[in-house]
VEXPAVO-636807 format. One line per 8 residues: number of its first residue (from 1); for each residue x, y, z of C-alpha. Coordinates in pm, 1 decimal. Layout:
N
NUM) X Y Z | ...
//
This chain:
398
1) -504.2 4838.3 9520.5 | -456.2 4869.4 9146.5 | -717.7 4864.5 8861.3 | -592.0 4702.9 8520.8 | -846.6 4847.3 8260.9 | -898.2 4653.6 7902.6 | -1017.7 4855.5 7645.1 | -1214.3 4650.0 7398.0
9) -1218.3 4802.9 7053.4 | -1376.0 5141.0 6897.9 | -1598.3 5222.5 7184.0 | -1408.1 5053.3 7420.7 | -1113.7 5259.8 7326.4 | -1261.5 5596.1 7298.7 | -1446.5 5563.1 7585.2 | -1134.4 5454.6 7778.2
17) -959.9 5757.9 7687.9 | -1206.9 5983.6 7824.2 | -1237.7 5791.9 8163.5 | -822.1 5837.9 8149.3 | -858.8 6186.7 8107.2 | -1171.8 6268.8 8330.0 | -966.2 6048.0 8644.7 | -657.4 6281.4 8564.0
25) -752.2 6586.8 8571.2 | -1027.4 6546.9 8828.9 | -728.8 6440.5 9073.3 | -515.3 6757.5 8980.9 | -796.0 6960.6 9071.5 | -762.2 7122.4 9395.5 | -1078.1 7206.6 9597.2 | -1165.1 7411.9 9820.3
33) -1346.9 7243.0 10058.2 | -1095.6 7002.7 10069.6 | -701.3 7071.7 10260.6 | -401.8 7084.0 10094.9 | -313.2 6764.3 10254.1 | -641.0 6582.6 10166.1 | -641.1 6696.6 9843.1 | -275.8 6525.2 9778.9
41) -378.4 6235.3 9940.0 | -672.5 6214.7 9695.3 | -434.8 6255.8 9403.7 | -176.2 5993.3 9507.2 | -500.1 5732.9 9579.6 | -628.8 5853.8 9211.5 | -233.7 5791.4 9036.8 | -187.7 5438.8 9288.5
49) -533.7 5300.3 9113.7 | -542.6 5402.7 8772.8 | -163.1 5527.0 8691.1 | 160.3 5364.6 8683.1 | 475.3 5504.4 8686.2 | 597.5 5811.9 8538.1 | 808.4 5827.2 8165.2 | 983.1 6171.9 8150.4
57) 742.0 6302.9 8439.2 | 437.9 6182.5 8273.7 | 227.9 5906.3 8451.2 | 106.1 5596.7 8238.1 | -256.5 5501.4 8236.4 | -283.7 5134.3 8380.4 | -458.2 4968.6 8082.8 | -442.2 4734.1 7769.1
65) -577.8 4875.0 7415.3 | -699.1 4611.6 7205.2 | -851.1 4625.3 6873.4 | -918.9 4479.0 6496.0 | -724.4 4716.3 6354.7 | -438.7 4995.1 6440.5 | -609.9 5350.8 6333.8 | -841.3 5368.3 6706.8
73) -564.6 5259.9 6861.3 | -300.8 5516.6 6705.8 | -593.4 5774.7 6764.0 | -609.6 5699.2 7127.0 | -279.6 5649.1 7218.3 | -218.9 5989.0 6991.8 | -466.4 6187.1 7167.7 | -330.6 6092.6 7536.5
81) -10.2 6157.7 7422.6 | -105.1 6528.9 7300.7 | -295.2 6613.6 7598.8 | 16.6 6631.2 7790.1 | -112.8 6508.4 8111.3 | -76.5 6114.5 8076.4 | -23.4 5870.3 7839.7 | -68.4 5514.6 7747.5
89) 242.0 5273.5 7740.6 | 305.7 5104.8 7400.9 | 120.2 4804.9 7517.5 | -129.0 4750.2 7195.7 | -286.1 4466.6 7066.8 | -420.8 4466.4 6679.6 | -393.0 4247.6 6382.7 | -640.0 4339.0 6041.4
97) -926.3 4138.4 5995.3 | -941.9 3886.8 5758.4 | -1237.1 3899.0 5544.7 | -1446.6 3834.5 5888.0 | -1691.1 4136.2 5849.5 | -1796.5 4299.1 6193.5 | -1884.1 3937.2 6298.9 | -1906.2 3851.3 6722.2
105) -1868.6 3476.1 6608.6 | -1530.1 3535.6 6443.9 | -1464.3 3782.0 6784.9 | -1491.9 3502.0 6992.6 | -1411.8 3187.0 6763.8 | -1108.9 3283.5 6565.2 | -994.6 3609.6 6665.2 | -1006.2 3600.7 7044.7
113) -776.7 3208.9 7008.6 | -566.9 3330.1 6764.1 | -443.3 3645.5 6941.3 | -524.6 3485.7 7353.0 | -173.9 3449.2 7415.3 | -7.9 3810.9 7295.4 | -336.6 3969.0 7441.8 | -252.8 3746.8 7783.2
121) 97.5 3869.5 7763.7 | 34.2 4271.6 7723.6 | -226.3 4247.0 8023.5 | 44.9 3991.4 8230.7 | 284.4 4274.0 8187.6 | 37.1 4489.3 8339.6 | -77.0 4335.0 8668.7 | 327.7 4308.1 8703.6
129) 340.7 4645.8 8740.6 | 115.9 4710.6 9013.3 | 197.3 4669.9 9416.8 | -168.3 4510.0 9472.8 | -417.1 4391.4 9176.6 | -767.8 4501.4 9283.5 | -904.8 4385.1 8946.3 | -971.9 4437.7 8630.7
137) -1198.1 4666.2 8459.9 | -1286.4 4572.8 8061.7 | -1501.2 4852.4 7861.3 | -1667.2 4731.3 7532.6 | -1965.1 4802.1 7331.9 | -2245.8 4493.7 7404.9 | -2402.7 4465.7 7050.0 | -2063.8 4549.1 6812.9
145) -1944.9 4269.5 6623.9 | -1587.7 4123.6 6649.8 | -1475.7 4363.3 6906.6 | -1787.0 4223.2 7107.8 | -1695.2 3879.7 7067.4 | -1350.0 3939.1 7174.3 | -1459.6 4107.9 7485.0 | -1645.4 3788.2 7601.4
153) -1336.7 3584.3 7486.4 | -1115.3 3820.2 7692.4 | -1308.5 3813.6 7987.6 | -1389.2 3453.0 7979.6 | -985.4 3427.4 7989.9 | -929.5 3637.8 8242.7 | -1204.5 3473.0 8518.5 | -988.4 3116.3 8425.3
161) -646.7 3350.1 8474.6 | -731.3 3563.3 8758.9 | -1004.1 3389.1 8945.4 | -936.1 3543.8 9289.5 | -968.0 3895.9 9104.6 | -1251.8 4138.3 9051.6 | -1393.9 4117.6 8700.2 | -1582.3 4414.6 8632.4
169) -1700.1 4503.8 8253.7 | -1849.2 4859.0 8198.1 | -2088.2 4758.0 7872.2 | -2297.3 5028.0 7632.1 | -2618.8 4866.8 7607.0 | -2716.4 5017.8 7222.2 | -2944.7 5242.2 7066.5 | -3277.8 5090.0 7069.6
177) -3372.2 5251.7 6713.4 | -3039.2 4979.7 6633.8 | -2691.0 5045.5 6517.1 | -2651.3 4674.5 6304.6 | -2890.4 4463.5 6204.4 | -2752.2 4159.8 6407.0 | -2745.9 4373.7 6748.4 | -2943.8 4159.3 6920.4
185) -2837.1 3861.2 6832.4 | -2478.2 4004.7 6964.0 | -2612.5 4132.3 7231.2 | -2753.8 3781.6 7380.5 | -2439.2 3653.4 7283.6 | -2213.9 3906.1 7499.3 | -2441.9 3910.0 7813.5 | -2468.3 3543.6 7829.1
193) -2090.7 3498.5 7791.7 | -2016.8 3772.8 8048.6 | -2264.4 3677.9 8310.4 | -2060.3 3342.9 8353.4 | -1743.8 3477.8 8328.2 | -1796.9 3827.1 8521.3 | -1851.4 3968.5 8840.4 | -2001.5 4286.2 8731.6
201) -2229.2 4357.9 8435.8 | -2202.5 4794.8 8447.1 | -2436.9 4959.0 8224.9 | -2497.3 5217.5 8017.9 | -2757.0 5289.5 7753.0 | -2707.3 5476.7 7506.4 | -3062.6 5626.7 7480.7 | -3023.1 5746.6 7822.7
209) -2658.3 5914.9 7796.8 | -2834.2 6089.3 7425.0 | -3116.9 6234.6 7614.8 | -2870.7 6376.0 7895.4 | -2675.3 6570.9 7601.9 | -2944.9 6662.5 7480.4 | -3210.8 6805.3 7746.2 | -2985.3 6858.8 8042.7
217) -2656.0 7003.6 7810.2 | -2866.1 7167.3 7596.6 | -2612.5 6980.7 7327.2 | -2785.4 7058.6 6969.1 | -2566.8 6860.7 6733.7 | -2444.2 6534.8 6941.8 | -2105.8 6361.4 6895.7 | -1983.1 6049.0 7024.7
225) -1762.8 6224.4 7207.6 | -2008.9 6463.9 7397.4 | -2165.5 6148.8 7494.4 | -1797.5 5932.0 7617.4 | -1742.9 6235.6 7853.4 | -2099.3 6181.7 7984.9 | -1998.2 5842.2 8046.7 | -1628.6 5938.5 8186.4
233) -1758.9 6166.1 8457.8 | -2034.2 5930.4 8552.5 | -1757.5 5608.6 8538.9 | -1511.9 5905.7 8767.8 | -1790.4 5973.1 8983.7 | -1804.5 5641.2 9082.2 | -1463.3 5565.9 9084.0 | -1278.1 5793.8 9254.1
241) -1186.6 5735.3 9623.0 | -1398.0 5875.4 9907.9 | -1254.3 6016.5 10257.0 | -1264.2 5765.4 10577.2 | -1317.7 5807.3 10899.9 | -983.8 5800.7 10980.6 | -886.0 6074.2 10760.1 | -781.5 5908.8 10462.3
249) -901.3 5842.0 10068.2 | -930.0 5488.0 10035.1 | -1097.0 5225.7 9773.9 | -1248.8 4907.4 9853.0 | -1142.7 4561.7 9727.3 | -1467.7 4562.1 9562.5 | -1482.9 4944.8 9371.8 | -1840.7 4938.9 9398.0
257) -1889.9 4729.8 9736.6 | -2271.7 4568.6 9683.1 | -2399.6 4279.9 9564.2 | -2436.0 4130.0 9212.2 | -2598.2 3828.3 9235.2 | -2948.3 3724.7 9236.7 | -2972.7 3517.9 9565.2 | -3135.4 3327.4 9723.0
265) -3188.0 3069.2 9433.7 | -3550.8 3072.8 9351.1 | -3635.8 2718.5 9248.9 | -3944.7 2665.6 9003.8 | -3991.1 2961.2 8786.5 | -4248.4 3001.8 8543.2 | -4120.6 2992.1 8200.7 | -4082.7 3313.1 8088.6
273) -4375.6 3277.5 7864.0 | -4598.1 3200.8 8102.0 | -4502.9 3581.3 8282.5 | -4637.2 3882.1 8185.4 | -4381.3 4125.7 8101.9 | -4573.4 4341.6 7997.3 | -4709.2 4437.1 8320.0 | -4635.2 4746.4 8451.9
281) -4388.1 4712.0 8775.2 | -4530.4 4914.7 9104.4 | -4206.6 5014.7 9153.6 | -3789.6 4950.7 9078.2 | -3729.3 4664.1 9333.1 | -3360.2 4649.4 9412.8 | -3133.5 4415.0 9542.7 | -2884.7 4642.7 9621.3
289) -2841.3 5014.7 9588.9 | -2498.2 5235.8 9638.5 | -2545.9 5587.1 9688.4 | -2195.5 5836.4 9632.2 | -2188.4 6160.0 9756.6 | -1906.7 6440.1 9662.5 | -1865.1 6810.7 9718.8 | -2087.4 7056.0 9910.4
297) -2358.6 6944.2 10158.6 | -2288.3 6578.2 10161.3 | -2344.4 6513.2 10547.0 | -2688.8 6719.9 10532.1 | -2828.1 6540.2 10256.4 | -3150.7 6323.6 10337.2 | -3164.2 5960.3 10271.5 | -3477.7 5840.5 10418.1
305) -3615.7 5771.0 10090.8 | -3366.0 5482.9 9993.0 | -3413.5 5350.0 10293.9 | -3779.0 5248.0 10274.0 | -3803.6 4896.8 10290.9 | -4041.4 4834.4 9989.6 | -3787.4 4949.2 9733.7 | -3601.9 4609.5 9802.6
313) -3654.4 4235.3 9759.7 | -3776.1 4047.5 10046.5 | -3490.5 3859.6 10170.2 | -3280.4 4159.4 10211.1 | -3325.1 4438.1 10486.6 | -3239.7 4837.2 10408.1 | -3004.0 4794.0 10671.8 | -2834.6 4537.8 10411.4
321) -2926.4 4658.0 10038.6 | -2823.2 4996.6 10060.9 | -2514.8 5199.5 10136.2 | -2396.9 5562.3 10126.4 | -2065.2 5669.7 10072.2 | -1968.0 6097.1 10127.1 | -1690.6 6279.8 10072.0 | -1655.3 6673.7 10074.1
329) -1432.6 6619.2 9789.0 | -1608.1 6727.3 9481.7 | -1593.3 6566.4 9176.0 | -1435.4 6720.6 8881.5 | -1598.7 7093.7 8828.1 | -1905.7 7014.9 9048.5 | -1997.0 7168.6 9326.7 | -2166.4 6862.2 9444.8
337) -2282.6 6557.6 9259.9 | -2466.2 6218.2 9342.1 | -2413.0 5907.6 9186.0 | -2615.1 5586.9 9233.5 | -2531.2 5249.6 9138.2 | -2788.0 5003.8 9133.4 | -2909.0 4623.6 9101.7 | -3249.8 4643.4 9009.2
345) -3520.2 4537.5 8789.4 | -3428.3 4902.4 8574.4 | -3308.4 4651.2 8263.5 | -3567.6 4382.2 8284.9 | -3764.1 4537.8 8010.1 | -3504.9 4658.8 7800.0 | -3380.2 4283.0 7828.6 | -3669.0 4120.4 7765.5
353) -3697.6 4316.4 7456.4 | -3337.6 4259.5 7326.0 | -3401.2 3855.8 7379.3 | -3741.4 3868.8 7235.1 | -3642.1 4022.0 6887.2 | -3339.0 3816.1 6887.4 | -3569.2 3529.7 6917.9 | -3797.6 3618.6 6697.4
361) -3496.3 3685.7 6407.5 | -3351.4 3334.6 6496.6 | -3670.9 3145.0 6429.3 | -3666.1 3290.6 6119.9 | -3286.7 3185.5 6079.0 | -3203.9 3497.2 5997.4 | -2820.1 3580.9 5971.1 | -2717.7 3277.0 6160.3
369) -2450.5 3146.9 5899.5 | -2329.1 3412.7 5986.7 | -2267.3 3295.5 6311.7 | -2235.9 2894.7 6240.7 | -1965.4 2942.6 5954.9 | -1695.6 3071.1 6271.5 | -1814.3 2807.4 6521.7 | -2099.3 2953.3 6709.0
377) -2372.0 2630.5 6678.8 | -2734.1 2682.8 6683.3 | -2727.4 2506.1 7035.4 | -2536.8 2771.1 7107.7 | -2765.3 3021.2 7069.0 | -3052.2 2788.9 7259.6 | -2833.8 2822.9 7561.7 | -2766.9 3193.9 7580.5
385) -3177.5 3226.4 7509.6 | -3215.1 3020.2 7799.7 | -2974.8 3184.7 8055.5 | -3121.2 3541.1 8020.7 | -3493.8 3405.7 8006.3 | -3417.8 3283.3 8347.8 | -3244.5 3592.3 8455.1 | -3566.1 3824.4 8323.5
393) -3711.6 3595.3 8532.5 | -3521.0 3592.0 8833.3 | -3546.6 3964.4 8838.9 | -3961.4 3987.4 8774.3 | -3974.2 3821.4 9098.7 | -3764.1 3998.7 9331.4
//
């Protein structure tokens, strides 16, 4: 079961390259807890996934690069190339903008139409290649301009393309001190668009990843880069297959296995001004939790605590909401590591804040020519408020 990954322009294609990398060498590292037979089992699961077949000996990453522009992408596919390990095929998509600016509405109005059928043919060529399409997996920055815009247009295209197949998009949720003065308003835009069109909204925040390199690294001057490999190993962590009870690595149809939707539907909300967000939650209620385990002591570890019923929504039991998956396989240089992917009321605040300055900027009409001059309407704009009031909403009541 094969992944096709889209990388979605500067931060989707930096990023990409360090998941590449971190998948790679993680697989062509033997360990010691693991057999010799295990371990190459792991490493053939890793290459079937994420790697095609080999050119001169080297294997070819499974993936798309797409961007404004061709100096990321000649970094990227540069950099892969150097390392010696793997390498990206020639597939590339770019064209230079066109007096657009860094705009989401010329993304998703004019660039994303213009270019849908070369960008349809480089990932077609793709899924060709592999035995059994799992799914895709699209990285992207949430609150960028065009490349944001395109992402939604991509995805969009690929749910009406490949309906039967995962849609999973790994998303950096931005800086809260703010990168561009429009972020919000592109955020709203790219989480509205993606929670019709996707199966799986993956996040990442960037405040969260900074703090990491900075009081758990002890990084003093941080890069971009120091935090993509943050990212990478988390995004490997996750990724990588785990050892069955029948004594082989194996991936699910689903990579992550739980469930993404908000269910059942819960007729009748308030309005989401009549709800006080600013209360302060009891706890994180969940809808779904997924635990990974790797390396040394995975079988010992105690679990009771995810377990306790009052960390999930009603309608679910424990029993239902939460699963654990071990291997003795360590991750990477770890000795052991735990990784936990979760559906939960963690981004309800952060949300909430993201629509209510966007709001608060559009009643002011604030930079929304911007947005009207490449075909994104004011009504537009009304909609996507609406959809993530009601999914604040949906969450605050779990």
């Amino acid at each position: 079961m094969s992944i096709v990954t889209v990388q979605l322009g500067q931060c989707g294609n930096q990023i990409g390259f360090e998941v590449f990398d971190a998948l790679f060498i993680d697989s062509h590292c033997p360990q010691r807890l693991s057999s010799k037979r295990e371990n190459e089992a792991y490493q053939a699961s890793c290459k079937e996934r994420f790697f095609s077949e080999e050119e001169n000996g080297v294997p070819i990453a499974r993936a798309v690069l797409v961007d404004m522009e061709p100096k990321v992408i000649n970094q990227t596919l540069s950099k892969a190339a150097q390392s010696g390990r793997w390498k990206y095929g020639q597939h590339s998509s770019f064209c230079q903008k066109q007096g657009s600016g860094n705009n989401w509405a010329y993304g998703y109005s004019v660039h994303g139409p213009r270019h849908e059928e070369s960008i349809r043919n480089l990932i077609q060529k793709e899924v060709e290649k592999c035995d059994s399409l799992s799914g895709f997996f699209i990285i992207m920055s949430m609150a960028g301009g065009t490349g944001s815009g395109l992402g939604a247009f991509v995805t969009q295209n690929l749910q009406d393309q490949y309906s039967n197949s995962l849609k999973m998009n790994q998303i950096i949720w931005p800086y809260g001190t703010g990168e561009v003065i429009v972020q919000n308003y592109n955020s709203v835009l790219t989480l509205s668009h993606l929670y019709r069109s996707s199966d799986a909204l993956l996040v990442h925040e960037n405040d969260a990843v900074h703090k990491i390199c900075a009081k758990l690294m002890n990084i003093k001057q941080i890069s971009f880069s120091d935090i993509n490999q943050v990212l990478a190993h988390q995004l490997g962590s996750v990724f990588q297959p785990t050892y069955s009870a029948e004594g082989s690595f194996h991936y699910r149809r689903n990579p992550l296995g739980i469930d993404w939707q908000i269910r059942p539907p819960l007729p009748g909300l308030p309005s989401l001004s009549k709800m006080s967000l600013n209360k302060e939650l009891h706890f994180n209620t969940s809808i779904a939790n997924l635990l990974i385990l790797r390396g040394k002591d995975v079988h010992s570890a105690d679990l009771e605590g995810f377990k306790d019923p009052a960390l999930y929504t009603s309608w679910l039991e424990p029993v239902n909401a939460f699963n654990v998956w071990r291997t003795q396989r360590a991750f990477s240089k770890y000795e052991k590591s735990a990784a936990l992917v979760s559906n939960s009321q963690f981004l309800v605040k952060p949300l909430d804040m993201i629509v209510g300055k966007a709001w608060n900027m559009f009643a002011s009409k604030a930079y929304v020519h911007q947005y009207t001059k490449f075909g994104i309407e004011e009504e537009d704009f009304l909609d996507s408020f609406a959809l993530l009031e009601q999914v604040v909403a949906s969450y605050c009541t779990l």
